[in-house]
MIDOSE-1310 file (N, C-alpha, C; in nm, 2 decimals, decimal comma, always signed):
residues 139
xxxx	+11,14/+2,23/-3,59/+11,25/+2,15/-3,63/+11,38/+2,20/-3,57; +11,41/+2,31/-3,57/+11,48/+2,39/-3,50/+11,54/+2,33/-3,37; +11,41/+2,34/-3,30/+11,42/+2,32/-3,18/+11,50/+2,15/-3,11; +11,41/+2,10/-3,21/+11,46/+1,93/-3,21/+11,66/+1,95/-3,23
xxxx	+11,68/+1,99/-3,34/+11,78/+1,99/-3,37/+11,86/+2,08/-3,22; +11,79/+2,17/-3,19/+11,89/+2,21/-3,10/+11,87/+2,10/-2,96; +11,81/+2,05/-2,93/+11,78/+1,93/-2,88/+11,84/+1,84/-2,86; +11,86/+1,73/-2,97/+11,98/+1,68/-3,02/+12,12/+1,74/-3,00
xxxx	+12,18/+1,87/-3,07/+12,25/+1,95/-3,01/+12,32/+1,87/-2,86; +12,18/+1,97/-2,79/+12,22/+1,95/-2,64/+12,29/+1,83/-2,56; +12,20/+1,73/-2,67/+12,20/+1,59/-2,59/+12,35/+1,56/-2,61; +12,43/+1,57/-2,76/+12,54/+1,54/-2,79/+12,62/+1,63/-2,71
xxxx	+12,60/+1,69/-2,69/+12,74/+1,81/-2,59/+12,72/+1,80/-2,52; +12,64/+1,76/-2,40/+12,64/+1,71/-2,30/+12,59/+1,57/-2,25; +12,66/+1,52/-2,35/+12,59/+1,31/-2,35/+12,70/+1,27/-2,25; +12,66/+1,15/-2,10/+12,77/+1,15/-2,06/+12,78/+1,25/-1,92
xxxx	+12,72/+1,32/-1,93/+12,77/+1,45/-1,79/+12,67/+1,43/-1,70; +12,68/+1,38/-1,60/+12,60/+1,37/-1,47/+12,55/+1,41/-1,43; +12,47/+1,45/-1,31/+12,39/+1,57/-1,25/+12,54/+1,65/-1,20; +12,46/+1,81/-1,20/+12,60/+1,89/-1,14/+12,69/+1,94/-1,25
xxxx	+12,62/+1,89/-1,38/+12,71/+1,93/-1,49/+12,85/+1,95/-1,50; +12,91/+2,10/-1,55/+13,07/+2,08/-1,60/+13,13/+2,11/-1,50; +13,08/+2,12/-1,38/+13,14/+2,13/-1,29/+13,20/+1,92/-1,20; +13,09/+1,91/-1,20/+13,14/+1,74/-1,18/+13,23/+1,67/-1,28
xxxx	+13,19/+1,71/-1,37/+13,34/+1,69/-1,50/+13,46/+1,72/-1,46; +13,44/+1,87/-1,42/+13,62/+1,94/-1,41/+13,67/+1,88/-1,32; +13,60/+1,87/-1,21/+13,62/+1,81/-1,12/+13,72/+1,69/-1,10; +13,61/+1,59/-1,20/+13,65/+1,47/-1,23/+13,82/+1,46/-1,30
xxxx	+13,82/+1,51/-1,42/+13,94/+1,57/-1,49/+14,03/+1,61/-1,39; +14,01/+1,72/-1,33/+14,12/+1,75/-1,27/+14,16/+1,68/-1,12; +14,09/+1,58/-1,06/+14,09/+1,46/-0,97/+14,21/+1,38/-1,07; +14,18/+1,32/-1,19/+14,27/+1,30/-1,32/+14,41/+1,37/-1,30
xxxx	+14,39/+1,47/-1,29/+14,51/+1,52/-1,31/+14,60/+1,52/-1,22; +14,54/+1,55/-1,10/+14,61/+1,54/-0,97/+14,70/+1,42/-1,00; +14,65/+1,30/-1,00/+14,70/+1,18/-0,99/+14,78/+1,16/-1,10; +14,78/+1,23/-1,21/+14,88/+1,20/-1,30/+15,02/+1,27/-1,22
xxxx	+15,01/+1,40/-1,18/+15,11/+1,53/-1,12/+15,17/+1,40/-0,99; +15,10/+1,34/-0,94/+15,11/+1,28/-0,83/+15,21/+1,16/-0,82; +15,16/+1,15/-0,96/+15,23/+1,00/-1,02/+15,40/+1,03/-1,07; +15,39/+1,18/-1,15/+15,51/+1,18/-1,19/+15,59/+1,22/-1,09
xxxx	+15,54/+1,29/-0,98/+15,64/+1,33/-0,84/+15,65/+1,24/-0,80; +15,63/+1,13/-0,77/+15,65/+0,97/-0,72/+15,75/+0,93/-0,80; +15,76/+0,93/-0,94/+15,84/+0,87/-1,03/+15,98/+0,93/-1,04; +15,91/+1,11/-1,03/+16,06/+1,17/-0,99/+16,16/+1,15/-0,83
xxxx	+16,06/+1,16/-0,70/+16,13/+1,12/-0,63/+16,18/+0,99/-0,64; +16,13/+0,84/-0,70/+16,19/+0,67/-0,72/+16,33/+0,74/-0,74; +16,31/+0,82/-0,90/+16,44/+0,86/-0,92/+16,57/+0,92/-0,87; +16,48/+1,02/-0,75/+16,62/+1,07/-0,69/+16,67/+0,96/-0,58
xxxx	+16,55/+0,92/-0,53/+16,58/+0,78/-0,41/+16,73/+0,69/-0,49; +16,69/+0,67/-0,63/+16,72/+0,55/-0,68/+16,90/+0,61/-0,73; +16,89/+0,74/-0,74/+17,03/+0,80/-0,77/+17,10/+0,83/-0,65; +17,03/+0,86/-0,55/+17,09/+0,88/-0,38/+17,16/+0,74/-0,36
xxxx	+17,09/+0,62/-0,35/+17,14/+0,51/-0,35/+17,24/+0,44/-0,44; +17,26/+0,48/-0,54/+17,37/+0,49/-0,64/+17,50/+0,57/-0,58; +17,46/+0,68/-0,56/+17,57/+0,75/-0,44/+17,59/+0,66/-0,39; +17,53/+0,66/-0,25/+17,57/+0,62/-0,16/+17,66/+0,47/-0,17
xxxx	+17,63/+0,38/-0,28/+17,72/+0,32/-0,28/+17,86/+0,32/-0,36; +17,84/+0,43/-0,44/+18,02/+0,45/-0,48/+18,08/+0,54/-0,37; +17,99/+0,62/-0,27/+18,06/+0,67/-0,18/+18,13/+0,54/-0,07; +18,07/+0,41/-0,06/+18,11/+0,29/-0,02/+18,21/+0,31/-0,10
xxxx	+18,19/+0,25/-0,21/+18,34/+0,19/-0,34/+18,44/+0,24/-0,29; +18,40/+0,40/-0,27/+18,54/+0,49/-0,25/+18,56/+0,48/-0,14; +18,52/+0,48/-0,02/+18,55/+0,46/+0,10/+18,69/+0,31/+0,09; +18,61/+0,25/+0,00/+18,71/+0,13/+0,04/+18,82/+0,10/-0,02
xxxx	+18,78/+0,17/-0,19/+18,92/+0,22/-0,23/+19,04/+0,29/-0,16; +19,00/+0,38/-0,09/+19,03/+0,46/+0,00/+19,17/+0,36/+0,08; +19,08/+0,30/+0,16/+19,13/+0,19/+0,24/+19,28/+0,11/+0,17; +19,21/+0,02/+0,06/+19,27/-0,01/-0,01/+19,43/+0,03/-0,09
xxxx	+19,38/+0,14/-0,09/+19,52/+0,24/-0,15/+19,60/+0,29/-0,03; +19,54/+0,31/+0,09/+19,61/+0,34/+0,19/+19,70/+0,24/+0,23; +19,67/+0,09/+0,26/+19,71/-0,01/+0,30/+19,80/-0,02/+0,17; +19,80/-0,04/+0,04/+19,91/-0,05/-0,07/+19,99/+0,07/-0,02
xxxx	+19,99/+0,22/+0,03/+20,11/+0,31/+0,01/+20,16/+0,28/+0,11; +20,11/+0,23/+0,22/+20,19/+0,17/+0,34/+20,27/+0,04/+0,31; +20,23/-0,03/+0,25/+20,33/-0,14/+0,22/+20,45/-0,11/+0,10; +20,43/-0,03/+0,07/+20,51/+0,03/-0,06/+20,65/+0,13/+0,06
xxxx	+20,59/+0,19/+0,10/+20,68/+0,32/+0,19/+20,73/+0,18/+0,29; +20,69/+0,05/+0,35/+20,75/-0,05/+0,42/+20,86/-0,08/+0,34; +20,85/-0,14/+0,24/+20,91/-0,18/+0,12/+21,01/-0,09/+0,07; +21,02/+0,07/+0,06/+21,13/+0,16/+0,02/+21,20/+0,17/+0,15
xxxx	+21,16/+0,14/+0,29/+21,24/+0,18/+0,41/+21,36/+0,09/+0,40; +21,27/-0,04/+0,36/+21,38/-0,16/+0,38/+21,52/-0,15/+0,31; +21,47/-0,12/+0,10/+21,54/-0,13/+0,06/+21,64/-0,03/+0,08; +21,60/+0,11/+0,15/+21,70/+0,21/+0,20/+21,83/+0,14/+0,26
xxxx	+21,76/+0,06/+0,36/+21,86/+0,01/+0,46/+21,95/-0,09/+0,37; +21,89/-0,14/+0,29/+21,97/-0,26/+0,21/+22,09/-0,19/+0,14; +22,05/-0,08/+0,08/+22,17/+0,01/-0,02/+22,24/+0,03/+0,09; +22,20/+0,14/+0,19/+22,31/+0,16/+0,31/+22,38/+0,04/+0,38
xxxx	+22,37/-0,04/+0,36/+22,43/-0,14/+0,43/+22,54/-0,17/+0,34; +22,47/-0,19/+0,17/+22,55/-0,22/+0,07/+22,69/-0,13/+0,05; +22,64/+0,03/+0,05/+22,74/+0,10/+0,04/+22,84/+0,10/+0,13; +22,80/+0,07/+0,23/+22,93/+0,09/+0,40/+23,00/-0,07/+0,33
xxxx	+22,94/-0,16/+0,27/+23,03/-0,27/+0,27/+23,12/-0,25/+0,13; +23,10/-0,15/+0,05/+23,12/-0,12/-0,06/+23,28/-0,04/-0,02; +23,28/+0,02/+0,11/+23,38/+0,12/+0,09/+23,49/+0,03/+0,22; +23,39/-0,07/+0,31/+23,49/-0,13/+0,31/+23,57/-0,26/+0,24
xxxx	+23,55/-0,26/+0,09/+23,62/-0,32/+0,01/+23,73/-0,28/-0,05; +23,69/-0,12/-0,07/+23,79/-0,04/-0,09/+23,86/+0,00/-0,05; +23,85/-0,01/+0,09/+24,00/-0,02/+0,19/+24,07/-0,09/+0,18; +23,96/-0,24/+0,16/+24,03/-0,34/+0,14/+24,16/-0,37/+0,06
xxxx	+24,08/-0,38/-0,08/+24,14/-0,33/-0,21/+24,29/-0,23/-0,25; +24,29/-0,13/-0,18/+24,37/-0,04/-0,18/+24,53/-0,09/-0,09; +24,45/-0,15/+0,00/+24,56/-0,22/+0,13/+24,60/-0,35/-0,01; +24,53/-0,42/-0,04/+24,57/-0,52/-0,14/+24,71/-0,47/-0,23
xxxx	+24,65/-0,36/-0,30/+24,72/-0,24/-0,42/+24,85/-0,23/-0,36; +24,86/-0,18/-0,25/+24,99/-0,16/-0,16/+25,10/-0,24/-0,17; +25,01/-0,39/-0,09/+25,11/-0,48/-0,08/+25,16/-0,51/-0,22; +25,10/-0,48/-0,35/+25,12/-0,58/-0,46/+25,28/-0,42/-0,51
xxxx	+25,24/-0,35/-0,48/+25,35/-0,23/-0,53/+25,45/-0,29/-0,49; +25,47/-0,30/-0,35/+25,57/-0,30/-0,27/+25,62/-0,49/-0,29; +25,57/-0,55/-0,35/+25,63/-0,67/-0,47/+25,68/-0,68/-0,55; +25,63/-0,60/-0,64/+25,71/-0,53/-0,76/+25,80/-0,42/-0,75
xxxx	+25,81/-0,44/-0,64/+25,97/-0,30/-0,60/+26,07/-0,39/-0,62; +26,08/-0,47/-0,54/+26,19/-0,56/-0,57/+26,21/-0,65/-0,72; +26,33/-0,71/-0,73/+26,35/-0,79/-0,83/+26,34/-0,91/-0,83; +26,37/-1,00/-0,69/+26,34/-1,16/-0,68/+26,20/-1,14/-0,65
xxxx	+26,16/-1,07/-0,67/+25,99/-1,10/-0,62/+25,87/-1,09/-0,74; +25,95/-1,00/-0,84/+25,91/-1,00/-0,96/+25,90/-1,20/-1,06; +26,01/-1,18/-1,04/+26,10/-1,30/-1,04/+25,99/-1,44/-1,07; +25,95/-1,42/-0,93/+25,86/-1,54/-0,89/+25,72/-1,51/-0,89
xxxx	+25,67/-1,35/-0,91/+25,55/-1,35/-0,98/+25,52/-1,40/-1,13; +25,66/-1,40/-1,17/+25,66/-1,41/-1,33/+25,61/-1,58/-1,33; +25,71/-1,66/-1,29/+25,71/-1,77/-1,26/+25,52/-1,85/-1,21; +25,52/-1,75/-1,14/+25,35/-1,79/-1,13/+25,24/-1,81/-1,16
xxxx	+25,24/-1,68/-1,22/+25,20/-1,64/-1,34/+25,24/-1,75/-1,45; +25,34/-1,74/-1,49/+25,34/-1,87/-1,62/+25,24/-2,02/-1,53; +25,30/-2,05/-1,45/+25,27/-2,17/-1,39/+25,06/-2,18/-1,42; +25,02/-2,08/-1,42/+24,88/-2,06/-1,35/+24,85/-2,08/-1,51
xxxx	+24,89/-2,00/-1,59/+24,88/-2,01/-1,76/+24,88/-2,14/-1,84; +24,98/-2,22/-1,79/+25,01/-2,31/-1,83/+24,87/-2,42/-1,75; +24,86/-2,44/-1,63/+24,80/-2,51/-1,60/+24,63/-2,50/-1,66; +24,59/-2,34/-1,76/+24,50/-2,31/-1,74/+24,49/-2,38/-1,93
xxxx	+24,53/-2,32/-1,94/+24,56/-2,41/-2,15/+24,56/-2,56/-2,10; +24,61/-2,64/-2,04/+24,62/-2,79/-2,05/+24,45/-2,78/-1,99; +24,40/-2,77/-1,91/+24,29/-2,79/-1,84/+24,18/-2,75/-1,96; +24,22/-2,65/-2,04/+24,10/-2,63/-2,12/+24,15/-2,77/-2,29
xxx	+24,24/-2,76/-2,27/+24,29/-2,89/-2,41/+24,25/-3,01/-2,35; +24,22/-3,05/-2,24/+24,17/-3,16/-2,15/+24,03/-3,19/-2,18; +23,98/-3,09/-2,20/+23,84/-3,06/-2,14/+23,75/-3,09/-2,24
């Protein structure tokens, strides 16, 4: 009885196993395995492929950003040249008003030096006053 039983035994622990025994097994398994190791190195390179190409296109993005922002500081620095010239232009016209102005200042002293000339500023003055009240009582 023994024997049967170790028998049986046998048959269950090795039910399933080919000729060539646990060696054709391990074999098998580790063929298995290979292909799993094989599979995840595949999965791991998809992934770096798939992150390289991710790069590579924000290294685009930025290339064109690049571009982009270049072409805006250039139009910007176009844009501050001009308005340079605009102030400068503005200012030279600014001082010659002040010449102007001052030459104005002069002659108006040299009207009120005298007394008939006062005279008839006064006179003008009212005149411009007067016309300027009716025109607004008009209106």
């Amino acid at each position: 009885m023994n024997s049967r039983r170790d028998r049986n035994a046998r048959v269950a622990l090795f039910d399933g196993i080919e000729e060539g025994g646990i060696r054709a097994s391990s074999s098998y398994s580790s063929h298995e395995i290979d292909e799993q190791e094989n599979d995840r190195a595949v999965d791991g390179l998809q992934d770096r492929v798939n992150l390289l190409k991710r790069a590579m296109n924000l290294d685009r993005c930025t290339d064109r950003m690049i571009k982009v922002l270049k072409l805006l500081s250039g139009d910007i620095h176009e844009e501050v040249e001009s308005h340079n010239l605009m102030l400068d232009r503005m200012g030279n016209d600014m001082d010659t008003s002040r010449g102007v102005l001052s030459g104005t200042m002069d002659k108006f002293k040299k009207v009120f030096e005298t007394k008939s000339s006062r005279r008839m500023l006064t006179l003008v003055a009212s005149f411009v006053v007067i016309f300027l009240v009716i025109y607004y009582l008009t209106r």
